[in-house]
N, C-alpha and C positions, 0 to 999 in steps of 0.2 A: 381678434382678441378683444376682448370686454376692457374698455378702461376705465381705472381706474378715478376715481374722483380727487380733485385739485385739491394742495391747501389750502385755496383761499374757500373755494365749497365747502370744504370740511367746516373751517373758522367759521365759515356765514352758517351751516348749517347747525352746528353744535351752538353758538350764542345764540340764534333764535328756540331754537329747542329752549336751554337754560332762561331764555327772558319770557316766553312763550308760557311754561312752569311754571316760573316763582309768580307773574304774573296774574296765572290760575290758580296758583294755590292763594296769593294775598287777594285776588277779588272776591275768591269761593268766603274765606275767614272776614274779608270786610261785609258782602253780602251778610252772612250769618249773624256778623257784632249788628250792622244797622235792622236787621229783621228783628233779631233781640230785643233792641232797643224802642223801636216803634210796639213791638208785643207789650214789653215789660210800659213804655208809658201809654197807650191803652187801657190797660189793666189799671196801673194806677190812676187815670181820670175815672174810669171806669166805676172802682174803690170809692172813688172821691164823691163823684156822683150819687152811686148807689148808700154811700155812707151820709148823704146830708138827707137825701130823699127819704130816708128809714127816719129822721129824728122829727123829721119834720112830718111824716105820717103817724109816726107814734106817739107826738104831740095831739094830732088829732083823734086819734083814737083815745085817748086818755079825756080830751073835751068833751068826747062824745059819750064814754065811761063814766063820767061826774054829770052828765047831761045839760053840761055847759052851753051844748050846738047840739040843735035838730042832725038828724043823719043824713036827710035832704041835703041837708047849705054844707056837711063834711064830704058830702059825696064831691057836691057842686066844685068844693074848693077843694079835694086832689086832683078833679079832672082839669082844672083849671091850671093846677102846682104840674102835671104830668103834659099836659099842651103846651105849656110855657118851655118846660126844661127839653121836650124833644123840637122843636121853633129855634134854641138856642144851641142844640147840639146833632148836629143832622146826618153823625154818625149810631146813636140812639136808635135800633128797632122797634125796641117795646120796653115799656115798665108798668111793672104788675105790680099791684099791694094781692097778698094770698096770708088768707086766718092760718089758724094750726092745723086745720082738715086738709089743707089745697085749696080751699075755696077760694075764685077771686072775687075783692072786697073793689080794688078797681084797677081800670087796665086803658092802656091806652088804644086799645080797640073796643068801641062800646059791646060789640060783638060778642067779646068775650066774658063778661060781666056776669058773675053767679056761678060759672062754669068751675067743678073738682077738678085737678092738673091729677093724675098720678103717673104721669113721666118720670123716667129715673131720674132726669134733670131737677125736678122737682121734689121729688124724694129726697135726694142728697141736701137739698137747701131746707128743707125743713128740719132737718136732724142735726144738720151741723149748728154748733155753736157760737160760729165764726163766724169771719167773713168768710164766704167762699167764691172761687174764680173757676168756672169751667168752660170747657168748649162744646159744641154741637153744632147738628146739620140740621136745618129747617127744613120745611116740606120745599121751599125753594129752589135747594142744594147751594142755599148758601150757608158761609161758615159762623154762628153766633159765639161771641163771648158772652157768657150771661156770669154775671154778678151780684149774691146772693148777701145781703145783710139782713141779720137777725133784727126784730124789733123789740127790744126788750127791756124792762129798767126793774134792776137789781132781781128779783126771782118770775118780774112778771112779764109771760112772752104772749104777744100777739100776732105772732105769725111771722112773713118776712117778707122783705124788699126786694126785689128783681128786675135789676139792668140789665139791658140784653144790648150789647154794642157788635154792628156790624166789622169784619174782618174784610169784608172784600176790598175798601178802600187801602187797608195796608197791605193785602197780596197785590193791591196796583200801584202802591208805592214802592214795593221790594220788585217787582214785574221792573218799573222803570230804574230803578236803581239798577238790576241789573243789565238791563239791556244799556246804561250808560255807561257804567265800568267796561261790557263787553266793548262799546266802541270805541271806548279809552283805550282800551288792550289793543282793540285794533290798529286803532292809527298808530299810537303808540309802536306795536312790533313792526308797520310797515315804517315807518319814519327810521326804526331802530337797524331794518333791514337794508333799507337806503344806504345810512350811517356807518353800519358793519361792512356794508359791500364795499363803498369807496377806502374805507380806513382797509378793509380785508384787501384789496386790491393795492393800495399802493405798498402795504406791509410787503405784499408776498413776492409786487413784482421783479424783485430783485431772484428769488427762490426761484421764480417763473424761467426767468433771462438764463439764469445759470441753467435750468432742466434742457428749455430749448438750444443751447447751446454744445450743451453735453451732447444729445440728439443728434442734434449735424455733427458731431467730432465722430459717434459710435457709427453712424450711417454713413458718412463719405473715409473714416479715416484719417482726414484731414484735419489736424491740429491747425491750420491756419485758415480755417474759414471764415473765421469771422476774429476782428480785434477786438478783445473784451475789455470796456471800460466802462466801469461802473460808477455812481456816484459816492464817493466817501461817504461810510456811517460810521458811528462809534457806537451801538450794540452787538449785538450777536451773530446777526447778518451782516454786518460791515466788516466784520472778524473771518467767517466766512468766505464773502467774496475775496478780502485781500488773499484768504489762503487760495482761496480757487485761481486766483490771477498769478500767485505764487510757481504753484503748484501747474498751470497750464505754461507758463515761458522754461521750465525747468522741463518736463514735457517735449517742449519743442527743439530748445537745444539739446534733449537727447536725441530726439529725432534725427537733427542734423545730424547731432555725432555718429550713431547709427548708421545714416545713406553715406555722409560719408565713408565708415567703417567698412559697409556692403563693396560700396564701390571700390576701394584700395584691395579687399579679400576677390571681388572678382577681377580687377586688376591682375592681379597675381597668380590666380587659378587661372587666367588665357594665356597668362607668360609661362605656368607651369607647364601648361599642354604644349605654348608654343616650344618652350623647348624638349619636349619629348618629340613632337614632329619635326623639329629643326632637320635630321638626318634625312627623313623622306621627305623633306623638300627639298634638302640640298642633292637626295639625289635626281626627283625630280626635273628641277633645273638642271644639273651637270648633264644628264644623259642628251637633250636635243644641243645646250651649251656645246658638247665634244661634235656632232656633227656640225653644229654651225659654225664652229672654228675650223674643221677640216674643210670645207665648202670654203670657207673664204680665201684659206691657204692655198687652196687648187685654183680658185679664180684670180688670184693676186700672182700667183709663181709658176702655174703653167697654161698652155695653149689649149684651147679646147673650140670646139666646134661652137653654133651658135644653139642646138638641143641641150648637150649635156651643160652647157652655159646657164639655157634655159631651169632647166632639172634642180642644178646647184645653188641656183638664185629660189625657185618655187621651196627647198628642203629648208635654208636659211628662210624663209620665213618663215614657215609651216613652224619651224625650231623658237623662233622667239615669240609667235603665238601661244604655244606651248608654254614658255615658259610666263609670260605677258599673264595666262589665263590661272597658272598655279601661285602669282604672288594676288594675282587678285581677289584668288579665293583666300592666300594665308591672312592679307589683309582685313577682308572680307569678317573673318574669323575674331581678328585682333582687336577690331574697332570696338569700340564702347559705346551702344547706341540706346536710347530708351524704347522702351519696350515698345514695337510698332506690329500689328499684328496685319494678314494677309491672308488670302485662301492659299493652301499647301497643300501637297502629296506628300501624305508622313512616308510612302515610300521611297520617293525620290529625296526626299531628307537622308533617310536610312542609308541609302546608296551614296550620297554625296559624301557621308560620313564617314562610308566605309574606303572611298577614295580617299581624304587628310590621313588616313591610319592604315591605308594599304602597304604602304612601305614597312612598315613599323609592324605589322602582324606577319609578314613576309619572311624579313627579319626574326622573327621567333617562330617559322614555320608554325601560323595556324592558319587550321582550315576553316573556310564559312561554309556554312548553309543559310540557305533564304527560304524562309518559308509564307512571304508574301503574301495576302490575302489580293489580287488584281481589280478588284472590283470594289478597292477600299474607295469612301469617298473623302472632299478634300477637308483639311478641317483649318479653322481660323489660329494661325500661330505664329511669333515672330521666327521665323526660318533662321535664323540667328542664334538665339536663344536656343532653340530645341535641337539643334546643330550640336549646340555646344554640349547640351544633356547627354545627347547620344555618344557624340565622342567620350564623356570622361567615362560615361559605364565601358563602353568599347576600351579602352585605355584602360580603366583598372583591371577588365577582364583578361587580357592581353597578358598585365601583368603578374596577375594572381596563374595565368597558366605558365606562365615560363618559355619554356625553350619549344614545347608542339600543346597544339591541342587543338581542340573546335569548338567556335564560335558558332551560335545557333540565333538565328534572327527570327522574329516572326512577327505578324501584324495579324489586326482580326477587330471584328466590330462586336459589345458586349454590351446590349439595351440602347442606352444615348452617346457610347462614349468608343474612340477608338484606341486600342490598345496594341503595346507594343513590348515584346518579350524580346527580351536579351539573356542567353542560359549562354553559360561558358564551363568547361569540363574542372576546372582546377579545383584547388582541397577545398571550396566550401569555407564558411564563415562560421567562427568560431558561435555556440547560441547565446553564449554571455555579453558576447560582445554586439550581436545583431540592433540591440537598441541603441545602441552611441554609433550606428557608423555614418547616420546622417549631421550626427553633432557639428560643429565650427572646430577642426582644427583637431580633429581626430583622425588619425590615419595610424595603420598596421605597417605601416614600409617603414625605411629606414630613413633616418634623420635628412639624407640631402635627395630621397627619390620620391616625396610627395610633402604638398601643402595641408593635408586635409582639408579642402576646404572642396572639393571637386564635386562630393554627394551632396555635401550641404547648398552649395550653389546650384544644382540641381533639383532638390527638392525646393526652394525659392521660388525658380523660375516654373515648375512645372504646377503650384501651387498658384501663381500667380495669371495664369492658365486655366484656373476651374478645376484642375485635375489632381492623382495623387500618384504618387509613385511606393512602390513597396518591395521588399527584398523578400525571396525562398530561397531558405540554403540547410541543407543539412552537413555536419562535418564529415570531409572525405567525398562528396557529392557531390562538388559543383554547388555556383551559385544563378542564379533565375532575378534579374530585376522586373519587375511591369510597370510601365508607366499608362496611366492612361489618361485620355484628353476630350473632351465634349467636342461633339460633333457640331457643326455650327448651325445655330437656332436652337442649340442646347445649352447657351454658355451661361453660368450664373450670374446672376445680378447683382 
């Protein structure tokens, strides 16, 4: 059978899940605020950059428009203004001064100098009015922010400024940001996991104690296996255990009450039989009693040879062997012993049985039949016990036929288990009543001729045996008990 996963599993598994989550969802949102914030101030140096560089190119072009500076020494001194400012900023790709055509006027690649742009990149920065911010992929495959300011003072435009700032440095900033939150989370959930296990474990092992405890009670039975003392708490599990230790001594003194209960009710059911056999034992005994008192009166009061001396003295014991051997079985019968079990011939039980209640079926002229199975083999049972089974079915069937009838015996082997039939010819069991007649204290007779308690001590003992017993009866029909019993190396666990 699949088990089940612990409280404390559960506990340690559902708060790491929940810290696991809110974990990933706050690093995923922290991730994203600090990429934000590296993009957005980018862009504004970016701005910033590209916005001094435009005034200060359009300075020069207006020097150059009043033919204040040769275009030589204006060239000289933006190459110098664009060498300086990417020296100073060594996230800077490129910056371009470009006329109104695309034309570049200068670039921080001599390479590119005189060269038309018509890039959409390029497009869009010509026609905008603004500043503009956009992104692109270079022939590289790296990621550019280029930064477009207009050059223009009041209606008169001379082209525009273009910063182009590298992205790779802040993908390798957000690259390690995340990878350090990620091992923040990490330690962090192992640390949290550590912390949850010890706290999950001393929480639960009160929850634990009580499970394994229950366990042993449901698997042995045994309410006294273990003495539960747990340490005082005052929340919910302290509440808890008190009930549980409540609730387990209440338990146990039922128990007692109980075996004691058992025991007084089979007390009483051996006294009940014993006095229904009282008669065939008394005649039992009486019948060798009457000769071994004649034998002693002939040997006390007259003259006899030293044979018939002999004979007289051999019948006098032969008679209180006899009678020696029938209180040892009533005995035998009477004793109150714990359940001892043995290998047995349920047949020779059967027979035993039919001796204590020979008198007694006699007496109500019934006949038996045997219909014995000889090849039964032995099986494990206290001889005692199933003694006692057979007699009370034998005894209530006796009674339920009256004054004649027949008693029918049978034995027989059915898969793992050996079975034993008792049918008797009398009126059959009421069907209403078939389910209460193994009840405690239910019986059909009359108030001073049965305990009820004969079937129900019967089903106890036969029960406690591995086995089960069950009644067939139809009304007017006679009644049919079976018991049946595991053969041995068949007995349940």
């Amino acid at each position: 059978m699949k088990r089940s996963l612990r409280v404390r599993d559960k506990i340690v598994l559902v708060t790491s899940m929940c810290i696991f989550i809110f974990a990933a969802i706050g690093g995923y949102y922290f991730i994203k605020r600090e990429s934000r914030l590296y993009t957005e101030d980018i862009i504004h140096q970016g701005k910033t950059i590209a916005g001094i560089s435009s005034v200060i190119f359009t300075n020069a072009l207006v020097y150059k428009e009043l033919e204040l500076v040769e275009e030589i020494a204006m060239t000289d001194y933006l190459d110098y203004y664009i060498l300086d400012v990417m020296q100073r900023e060594p996230r800077i790709s490129y910056i371009v001064i470009l006329d109104t055509s695309g034309r570049v006027l200068s670039h921080s690649d001599i390479k590119e100098y005189g060269k038309i742009y018509t890039d959409p990149v390029t497009s869009r920065a010509l026609i905008s009015s603004e500043t503009l911010a956009q992104t692109f992929i270079d022939n590289n495959n790296n990621e550019i922010l280029d930064v477009a300011v207009p050059m223009r003072i009041s209606t008169k435009y001379w082209g525009v400024c273009r910063v182009g700032m590298s992205l790779t440095g802040l993908k390798q900033q957000v690259s390690e940001l995340r990878n350090r939150i990620g091992s923040m989370v990490s330690i962090f959930l192992l640390f949290s996991l550590i912390v949850i296990g010890i706290a999950g474990k001393k929480l639960t092992n009160p929850l634990v104690n009580l499970s394994q405890l229950m366990d042993k009670i449901t698997e042995t039975g045994d309410l006294h296996v273990e003495r539960f003392s747990p340490k005082p708490r005052k929340d919910e599990i302290g509440r808890l255990q008190d009930s549980f230790s409540w609730m387990l001594k209440r338990l146990r003194r039922a128990n007692e009450e109980r075996l004691k209960l058992m025991d007084l009710s089979l007390r009483a059911e051996k006294m009940a039989s014993i006095g229904l056999l009282a008669s065939g034992v008394a005649h039992e005994i009486n019948n060798p009693l009457g000769g071994i008192i004649l034998c002693f009166k002939n040997l006390t009061e007259t003259d006899m040879d030293e044979d018939a001396r002999k004979q007289h003295i051999e019948v006098i014991h032969s008679g209180l062997q006899k009678i020696q051997y029938t209180v040892k079985e009533l005995l035998n019968f009477a004793r109150s012993s714990p359940m001892k079990k043995e290998a047995a011939s349920i047949n020779d039980l059967l027979e035993e049985s039919l001796k204590l209640s020979g008198y007694l079926m006699g007496k109500h002229n019934i006949r038996i039949i045997r219909r014995f199975r000889q090849d039964l083999p032995q099986v494990s049972v206290d001889p005692s016990k199933i003694c006692q089974v057979f007699l009370n079915i034998i005894i209530n069937a006796v009674q339920a036929m009256g004054e004649s009838g027949v008693l029918t015996l049978s034995s027989g082997i059915s898969n793992d288990f050996c079975w034993v039939k008792v049918t008797d010819t009398g009126p059959g069991i009421d069907p209403r009543l078939k389910a209460k007649i193994f009840d405690t204290f239910f019986t059909t007779k009359s108030q001073n001729s049965g305990t009820g308690l004969g079937l129900a001590v019967s089903r106890i003992f036969i029960n406690q045996h591995g086995g089960s017993i069950e009644v067939v009866s139809e009304k007017k029909d006679g009644a049919a008990f079976i018991i049946k019993l595991p053969l041995a190396g068949h007995e349940k666990i």
